[in-house]
C-alpha positions as CSV (number, residue, x, y, z in Angstrom):
1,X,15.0,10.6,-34.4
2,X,11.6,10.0,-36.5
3,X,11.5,6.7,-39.2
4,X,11.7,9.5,-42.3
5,X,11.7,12.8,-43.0
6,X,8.9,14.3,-44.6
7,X,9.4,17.1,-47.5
8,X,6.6,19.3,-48.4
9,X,6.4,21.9,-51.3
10,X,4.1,24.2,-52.8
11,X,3.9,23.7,-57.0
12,X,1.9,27.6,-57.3
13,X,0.6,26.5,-60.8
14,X,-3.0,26.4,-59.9
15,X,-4.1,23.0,-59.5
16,X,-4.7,21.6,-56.5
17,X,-3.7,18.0,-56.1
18,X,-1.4,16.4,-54.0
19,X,1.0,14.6,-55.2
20,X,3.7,12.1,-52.9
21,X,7.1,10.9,-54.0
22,X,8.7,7.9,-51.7
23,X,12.5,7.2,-51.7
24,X,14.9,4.8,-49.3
25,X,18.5,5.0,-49.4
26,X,20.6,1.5,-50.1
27,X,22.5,3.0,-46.8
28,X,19.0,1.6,-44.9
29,X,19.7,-2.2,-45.9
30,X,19.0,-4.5,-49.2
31,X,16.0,-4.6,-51.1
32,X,13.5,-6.6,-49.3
33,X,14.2,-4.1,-46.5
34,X,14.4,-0.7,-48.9
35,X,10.8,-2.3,-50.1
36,X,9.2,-2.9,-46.8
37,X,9.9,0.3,-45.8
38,X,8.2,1.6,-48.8
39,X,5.3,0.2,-47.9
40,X,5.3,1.2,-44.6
41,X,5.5,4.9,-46.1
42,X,2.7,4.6,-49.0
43,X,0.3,3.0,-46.1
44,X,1.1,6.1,-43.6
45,X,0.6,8.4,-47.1
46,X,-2.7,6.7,-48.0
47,X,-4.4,7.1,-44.6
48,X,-2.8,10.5,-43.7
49,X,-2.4,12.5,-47.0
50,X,-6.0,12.7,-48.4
51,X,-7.2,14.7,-44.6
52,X,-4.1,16.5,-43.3
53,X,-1.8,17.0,-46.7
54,X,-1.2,20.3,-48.3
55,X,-3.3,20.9,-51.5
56,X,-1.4,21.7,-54.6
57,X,1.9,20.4,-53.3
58,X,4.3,17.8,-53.9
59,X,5.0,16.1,-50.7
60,X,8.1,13.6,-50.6
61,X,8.5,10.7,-47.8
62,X,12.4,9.8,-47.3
63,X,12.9,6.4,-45.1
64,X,15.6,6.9,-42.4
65,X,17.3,4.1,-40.6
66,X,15.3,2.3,-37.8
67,X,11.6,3.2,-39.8
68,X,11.2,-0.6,-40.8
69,X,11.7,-1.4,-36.9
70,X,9.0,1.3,-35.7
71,X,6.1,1.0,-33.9
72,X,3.3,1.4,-37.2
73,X,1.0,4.0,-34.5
74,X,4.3,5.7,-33.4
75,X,5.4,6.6,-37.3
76,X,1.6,7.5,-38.0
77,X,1.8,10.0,-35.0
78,X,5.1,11.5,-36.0
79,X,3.4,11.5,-39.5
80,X,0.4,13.5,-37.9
81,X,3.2,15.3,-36.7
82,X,5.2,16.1,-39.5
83,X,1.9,17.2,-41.4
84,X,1.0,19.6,-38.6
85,X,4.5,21.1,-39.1
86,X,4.0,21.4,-42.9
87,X,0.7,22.8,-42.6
88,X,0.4,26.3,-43.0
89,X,-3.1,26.8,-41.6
90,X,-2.6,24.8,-39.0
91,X,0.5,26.6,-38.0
92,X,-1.7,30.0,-38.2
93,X,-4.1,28.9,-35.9
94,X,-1.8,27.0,-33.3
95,X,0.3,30.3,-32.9
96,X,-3.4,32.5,-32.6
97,X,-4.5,29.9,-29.8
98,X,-1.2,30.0,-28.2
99,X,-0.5,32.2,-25.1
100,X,2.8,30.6,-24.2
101,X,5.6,30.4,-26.6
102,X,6.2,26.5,-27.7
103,X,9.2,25.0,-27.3
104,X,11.4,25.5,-30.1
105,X,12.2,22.5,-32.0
106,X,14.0,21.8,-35.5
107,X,11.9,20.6,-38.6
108,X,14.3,17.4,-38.2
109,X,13.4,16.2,-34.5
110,X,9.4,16.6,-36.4
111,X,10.4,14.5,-38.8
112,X,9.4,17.8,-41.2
113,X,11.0,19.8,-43.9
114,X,9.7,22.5,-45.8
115,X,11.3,23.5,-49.0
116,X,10.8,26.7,-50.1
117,X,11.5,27.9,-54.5
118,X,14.4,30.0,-55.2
């Protein structure tokens, strides 16, 4: 299971910047732990967003349980991940490339959610 989940969603009111939300559960340990993994997320956010976020959405990082133990590369790939998933170019062009069906996998095991409006 990936160090956080990653929410993405589309604001469709014409402006195009991208905007990133961070929470932690007090279920994940005490402050000092709460805080370090909130760093952990905003340094993932400040390398990854600007290149592979969505533009004009609000994109929301929620800390899971074993993230402050994590390999830094290994949560940056499953960032990379999680963007790729969110992505909806990226998703166009891997299924155009694609001759083989990809394996299916849930938006949780990416570490990816997309929320969609009512």
């Amino acid at each position: 299971m990936p160090g956080f989940v990653l929410l993405m969603r589309p604001r469709d009111d014409g402006d195009d910047t991208m905007r990133i939300g961070f929470t932690v559960t007090k279920k994940i340990g005490n402050a000092v732990v709460r805080n370090r993994m909130k760093r952990r997320l905003r340094a993932l956010a400040r390398e990854l967003l600007p290149e592979r976020g969505v533009a004009g959405a609000d994109h929301v990082l929620i800390g899971r349980n074993g993230g402050v133990e994590r390999d830094y590369a290994l949560l940056r790939t499953e960032l990379g991940k999680a963007f790729r998933k969110v992505t909806p170019q990226a998703a166009a062009t891997t299924s155009a490339h694609t001759t083989a069906p990809a394996p299916a996998s849930t938006p949780a095991e990416a570490g990816a959610q997309v929320g969609k409006r009512p």
